[in-house]
C-alpha positions as MATLAB code, in Angstrom:
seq = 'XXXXXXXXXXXXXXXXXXXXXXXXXXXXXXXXXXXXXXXXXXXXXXXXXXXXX';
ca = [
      53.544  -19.495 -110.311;
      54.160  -15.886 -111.887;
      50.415  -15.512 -112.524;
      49.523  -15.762 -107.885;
      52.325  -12.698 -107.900;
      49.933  -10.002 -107.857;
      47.559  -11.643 -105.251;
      50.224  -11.710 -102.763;
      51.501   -8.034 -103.672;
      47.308   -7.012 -102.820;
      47.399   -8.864  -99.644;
      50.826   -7.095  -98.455;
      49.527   -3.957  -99.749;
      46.183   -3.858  -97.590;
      48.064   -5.961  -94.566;
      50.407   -3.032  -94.432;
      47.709   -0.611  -95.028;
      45.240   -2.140  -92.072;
      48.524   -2.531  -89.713;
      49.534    1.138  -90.183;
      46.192    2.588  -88.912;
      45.627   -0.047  -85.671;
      49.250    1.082  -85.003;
      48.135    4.913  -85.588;
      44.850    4.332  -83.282;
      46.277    2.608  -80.285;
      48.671    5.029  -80.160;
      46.228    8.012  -80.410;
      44.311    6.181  -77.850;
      47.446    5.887  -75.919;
      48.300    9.557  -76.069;
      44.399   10.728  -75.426;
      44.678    8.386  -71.764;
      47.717    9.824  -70.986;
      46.161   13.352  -71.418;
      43.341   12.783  -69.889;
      45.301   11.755  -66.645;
      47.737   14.430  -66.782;
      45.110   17.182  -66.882;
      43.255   15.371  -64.048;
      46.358   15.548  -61.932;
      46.741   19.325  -62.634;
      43.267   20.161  -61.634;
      43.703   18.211  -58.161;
      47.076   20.040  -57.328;
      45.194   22.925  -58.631;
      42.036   22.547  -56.822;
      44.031   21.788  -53.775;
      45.851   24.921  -53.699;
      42.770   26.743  -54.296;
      41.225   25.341  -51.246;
      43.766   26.146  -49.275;
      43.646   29.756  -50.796;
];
């Protein structure tokens, strides 16, 4: 049916669209976790050497 076409087109179009930006904020997530745990590792090294100091 020629005429259900475009419906289908819409729903891939806004499928892809939805996909693309859960994809784009887990990984942002994903980064911001992994930042946040690197920069608390560098303040513990760097706290301990300042106690030490």
């Amino acid at each position: 049916m020629p005429q259900l076409a475009p419906m289908n087109w819409i729903f891939l179009f806004f499928y892809s669209i939805i996909m693309f930006f859960i994809y784009k904020n887990l990984n942002y997530f994903i980064n911001y976790k992994n930042i946040n745990l690197n920069m608390n590792l560098n303040k513990n090294k760097t706290n301990k050497i300042n106690w030490k100091w």
